[in-house]
C-alpha positions as CSV (number, residue, x, y, z in Angstrom):
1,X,2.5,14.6,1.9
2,X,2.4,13.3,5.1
3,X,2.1,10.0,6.3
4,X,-1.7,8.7,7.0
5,X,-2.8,5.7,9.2
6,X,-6.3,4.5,8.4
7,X,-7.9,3.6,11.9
8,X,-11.5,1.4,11.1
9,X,-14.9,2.3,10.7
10,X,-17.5,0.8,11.8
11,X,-20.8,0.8,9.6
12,X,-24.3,0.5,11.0
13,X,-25.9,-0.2,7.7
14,X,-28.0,-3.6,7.1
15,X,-26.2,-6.9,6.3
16,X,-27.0,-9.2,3.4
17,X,-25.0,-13.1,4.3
18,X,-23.2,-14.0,1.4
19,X,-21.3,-17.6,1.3
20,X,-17.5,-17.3,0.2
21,X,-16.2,-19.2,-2.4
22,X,-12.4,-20.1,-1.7
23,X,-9.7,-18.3,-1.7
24,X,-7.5,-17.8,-4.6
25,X,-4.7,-20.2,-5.8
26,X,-2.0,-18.6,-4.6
27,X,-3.3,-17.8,-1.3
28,X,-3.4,-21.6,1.3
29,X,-6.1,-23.1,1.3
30,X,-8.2,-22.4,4.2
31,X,-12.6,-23.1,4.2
32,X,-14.5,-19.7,4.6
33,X,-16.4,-19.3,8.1
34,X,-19.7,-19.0,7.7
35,X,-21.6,-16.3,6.6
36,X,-21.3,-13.8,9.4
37,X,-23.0,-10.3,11.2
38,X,-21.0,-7.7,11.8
39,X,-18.0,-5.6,10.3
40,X,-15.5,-8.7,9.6
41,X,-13.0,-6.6,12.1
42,X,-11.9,-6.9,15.4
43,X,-12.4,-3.5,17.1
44,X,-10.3,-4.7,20.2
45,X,-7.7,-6.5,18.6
46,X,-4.0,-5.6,17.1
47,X,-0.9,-7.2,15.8
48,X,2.8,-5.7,14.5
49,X,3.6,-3.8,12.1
50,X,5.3,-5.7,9.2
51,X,6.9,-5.3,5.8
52,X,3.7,-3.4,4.5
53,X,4.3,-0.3,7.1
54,X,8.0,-0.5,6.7
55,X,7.6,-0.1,2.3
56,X,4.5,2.9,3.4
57,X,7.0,4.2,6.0
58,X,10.3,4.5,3.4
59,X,8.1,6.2,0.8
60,X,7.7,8.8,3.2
61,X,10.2,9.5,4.2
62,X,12.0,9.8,0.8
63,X,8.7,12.3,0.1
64,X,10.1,14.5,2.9
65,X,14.0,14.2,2.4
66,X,13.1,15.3,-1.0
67,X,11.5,18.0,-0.1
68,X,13.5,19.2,2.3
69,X,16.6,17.7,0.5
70,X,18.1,16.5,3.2
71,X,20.2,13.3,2.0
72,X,20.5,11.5,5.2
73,X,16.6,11.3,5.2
74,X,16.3,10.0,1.7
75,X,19.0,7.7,2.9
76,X,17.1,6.2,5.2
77,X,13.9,5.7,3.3
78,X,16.5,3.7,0.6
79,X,17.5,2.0,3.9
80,X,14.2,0.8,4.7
81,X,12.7,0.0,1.2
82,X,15.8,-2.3,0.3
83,X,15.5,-3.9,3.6
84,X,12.6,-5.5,2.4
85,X,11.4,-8.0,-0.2
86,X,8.7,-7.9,-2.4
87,X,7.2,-10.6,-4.4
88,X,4.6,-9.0,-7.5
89,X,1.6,-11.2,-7.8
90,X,-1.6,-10.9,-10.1
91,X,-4.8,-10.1,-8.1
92,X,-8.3,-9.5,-9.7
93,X,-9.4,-6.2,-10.3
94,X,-12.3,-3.9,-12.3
95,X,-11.7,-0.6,-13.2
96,X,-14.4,1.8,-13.7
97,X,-15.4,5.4,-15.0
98,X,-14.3,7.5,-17.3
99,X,-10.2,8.4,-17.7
100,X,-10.3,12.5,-18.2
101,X,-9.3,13.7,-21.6
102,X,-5.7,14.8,-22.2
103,X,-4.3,13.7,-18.9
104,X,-0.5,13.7,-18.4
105,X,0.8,9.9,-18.5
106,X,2.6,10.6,-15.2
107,X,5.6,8.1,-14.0
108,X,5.4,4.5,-14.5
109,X,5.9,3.2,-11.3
110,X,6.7,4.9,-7.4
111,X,10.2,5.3,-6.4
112,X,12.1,1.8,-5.6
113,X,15.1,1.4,-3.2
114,X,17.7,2.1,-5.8
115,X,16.2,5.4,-7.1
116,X,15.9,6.9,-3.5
117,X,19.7,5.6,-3.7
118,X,20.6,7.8,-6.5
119,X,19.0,10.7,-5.2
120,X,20.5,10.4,-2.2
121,X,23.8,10.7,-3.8
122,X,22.7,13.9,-5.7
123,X,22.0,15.5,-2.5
124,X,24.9,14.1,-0.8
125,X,27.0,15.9,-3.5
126,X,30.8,15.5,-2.0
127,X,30.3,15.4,1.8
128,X,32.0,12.5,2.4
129,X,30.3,11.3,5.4
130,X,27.2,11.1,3.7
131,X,28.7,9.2,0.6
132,X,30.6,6.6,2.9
133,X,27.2,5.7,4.6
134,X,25.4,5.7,1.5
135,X,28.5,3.2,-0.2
136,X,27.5,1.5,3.2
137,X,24.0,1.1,2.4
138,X,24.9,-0.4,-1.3
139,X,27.5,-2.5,0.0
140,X,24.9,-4.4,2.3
141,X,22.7,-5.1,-0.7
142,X,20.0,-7.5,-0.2
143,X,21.4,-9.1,2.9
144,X,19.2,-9.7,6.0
145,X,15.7,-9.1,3.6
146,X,12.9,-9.9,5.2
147,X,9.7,-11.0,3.2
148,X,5.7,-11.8,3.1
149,X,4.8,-8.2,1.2
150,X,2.9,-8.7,-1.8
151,X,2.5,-6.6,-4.5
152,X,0.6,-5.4,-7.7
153,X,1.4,-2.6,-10.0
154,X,-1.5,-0.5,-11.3
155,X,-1.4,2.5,-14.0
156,X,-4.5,3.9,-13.4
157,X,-6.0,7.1,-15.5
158,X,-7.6,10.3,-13.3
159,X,-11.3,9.9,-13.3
160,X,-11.0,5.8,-12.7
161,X,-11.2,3.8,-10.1
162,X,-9.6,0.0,-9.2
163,X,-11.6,-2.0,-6.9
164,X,-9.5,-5.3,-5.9
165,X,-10.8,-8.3,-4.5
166,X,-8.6,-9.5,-1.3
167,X,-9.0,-12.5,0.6
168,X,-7.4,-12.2,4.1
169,X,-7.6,-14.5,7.3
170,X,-9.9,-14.4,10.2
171,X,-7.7,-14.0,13.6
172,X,-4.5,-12.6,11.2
173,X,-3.3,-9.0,11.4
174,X,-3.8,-7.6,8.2
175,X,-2.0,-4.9,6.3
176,X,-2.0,-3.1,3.3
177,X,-1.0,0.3,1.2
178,X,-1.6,1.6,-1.2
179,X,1.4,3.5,-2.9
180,X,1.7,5.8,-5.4
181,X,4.2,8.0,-7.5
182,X,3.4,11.3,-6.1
183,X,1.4,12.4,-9.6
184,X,-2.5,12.8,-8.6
185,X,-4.1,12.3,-5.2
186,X,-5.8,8.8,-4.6
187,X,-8.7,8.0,-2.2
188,X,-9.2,4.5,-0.6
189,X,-11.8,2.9,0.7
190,X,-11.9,-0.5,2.5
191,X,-14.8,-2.6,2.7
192,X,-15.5,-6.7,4.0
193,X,-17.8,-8.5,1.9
194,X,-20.8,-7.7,3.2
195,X,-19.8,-3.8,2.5
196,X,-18.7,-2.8,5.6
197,X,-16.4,0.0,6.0
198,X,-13.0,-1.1,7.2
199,X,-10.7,1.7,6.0
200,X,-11.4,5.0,4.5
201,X,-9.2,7.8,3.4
202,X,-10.2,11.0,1.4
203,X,-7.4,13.5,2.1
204,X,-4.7,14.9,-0.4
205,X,-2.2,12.2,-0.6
206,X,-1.6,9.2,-2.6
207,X,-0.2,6.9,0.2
208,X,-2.2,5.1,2.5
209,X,-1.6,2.7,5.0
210,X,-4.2,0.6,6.7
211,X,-4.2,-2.5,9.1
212,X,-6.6,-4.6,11.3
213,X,-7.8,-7.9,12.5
214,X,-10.6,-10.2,10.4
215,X,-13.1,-11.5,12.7
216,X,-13.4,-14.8,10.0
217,X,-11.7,-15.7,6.9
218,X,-13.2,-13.4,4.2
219,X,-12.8,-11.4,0.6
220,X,-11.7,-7.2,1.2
221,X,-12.8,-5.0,-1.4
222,X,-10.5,-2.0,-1.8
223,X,-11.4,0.9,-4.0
224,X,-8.8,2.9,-5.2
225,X,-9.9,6.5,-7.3
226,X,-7.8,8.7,-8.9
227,X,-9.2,12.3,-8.4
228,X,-5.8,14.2,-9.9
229,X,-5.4,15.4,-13.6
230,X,-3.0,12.3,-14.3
231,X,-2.1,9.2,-14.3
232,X,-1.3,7.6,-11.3
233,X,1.1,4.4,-10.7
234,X,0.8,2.9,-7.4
235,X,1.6,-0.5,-5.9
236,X,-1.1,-2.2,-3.6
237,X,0.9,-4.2,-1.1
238,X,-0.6,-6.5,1.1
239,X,0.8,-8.9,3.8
């Protein structure tokens, strides 16, 4: 599966203003502009790439090392996932539809730094160069982490669908991904309050990256679907 960046849409449809209640309690406290016309998105505007891309990035990678099982590449996506730290956090969510009958249960959770680790020792096998830079790698630990990636673990059954409320900031780059274990193919949408389309990604992969600017402090709704014939776990990681 190949990497996918999620560049905004801009809707056309009719607006209904809505009033925002606060953000949640573990998000600042900040008073909601408001109500608003226009996709809440700045068409113009951009930021850097943070912790979010780096964790979509390593996931990635580690897909194709694996495939191609080449170890140094694996190596690097271990790299990169360690490199970063991740704080899990509740968010509110519905589910809805129907979970297919007799659906495989799939893996419980996508690939974390230390099991791209291990594989990248499989593949290493006795090349020694490869095994001192990967005893390099484990010997740095968590030193030099950087944070501000949140994230949330979700098991969801083929045939449902998440959607998650997210409040981000007007003016703020935003990011977030949605990252699975590799077991059914998820589609995403993005949408700002008033149902705008943000982000939107229908192809055959279950990792999806999307960023942008909020014109105002508002709530994101992302849909997540599983259209496979399992279960899919997947992290959604936000900035």
């Amino acid at each position: 599966m190949t990497f996918k960046t999620l560049f905004p849409v801009l809707a056309t449809t009719a607006l209904v203003a809505l009033s925002l209640p606060a953000f949640a309690e573990d998000t600042p406290a900040v008073a909601p502009v408001a109500a608003a016309k226009g996709p809440n998105v700045k068409s113009s505007a951009t930021g850097t790439k943070g912790a979010v891309a780096t964790l979509a990035l390593a996931q990635d990678l580690y897909t194709l090392g694996m495939t191609n099982k080449d170890a140094l590449t694996v190596l690097t996506a271990a790299k990169l996932a360690g490199s970063i730290e991740v704080k899990e956090t509740e968010r509110k969510k519905e589910t809805k539809g129907e979970a297919l009958a007799d659906q495989a249960d799939g893996v419980d959770a996508p690939v974390d730094a230390g099991t791209m680790l291990a594989s990248a020792r499989e593949l290493a096998g006795e090349d020694e160069t490869l095994t001192g830079l990967i005893e390099d790698v484990v010997a740095e630990g968590a030193r030099g982490r950087i944070g501000g990636t949140l994230a949330t673990l979700s098991r969801l059954p083929a045939g449902q669908s998440d959607v998650w409320e997210i409040p981000f900031y007007g003016d703020s780059y935003a990011e977030l991904a949605v990252l699975g274990d590799g077991d059914a193919n998820l589609d995403v949408l993005v949408t700002d309050e008033n149902g705008n389309t943000i982000c939107y990604d229908v192809s055959w992969s279950d990792k999806i990256y999307c960023d942008f600017v909020p014109s105002w402090n508002g709530y994101f709704h992302v849909t997540v679907q599983n259209n496979g014939g399992s279960r899919n776990s997947y992290y959604l990681m936000t900035n």
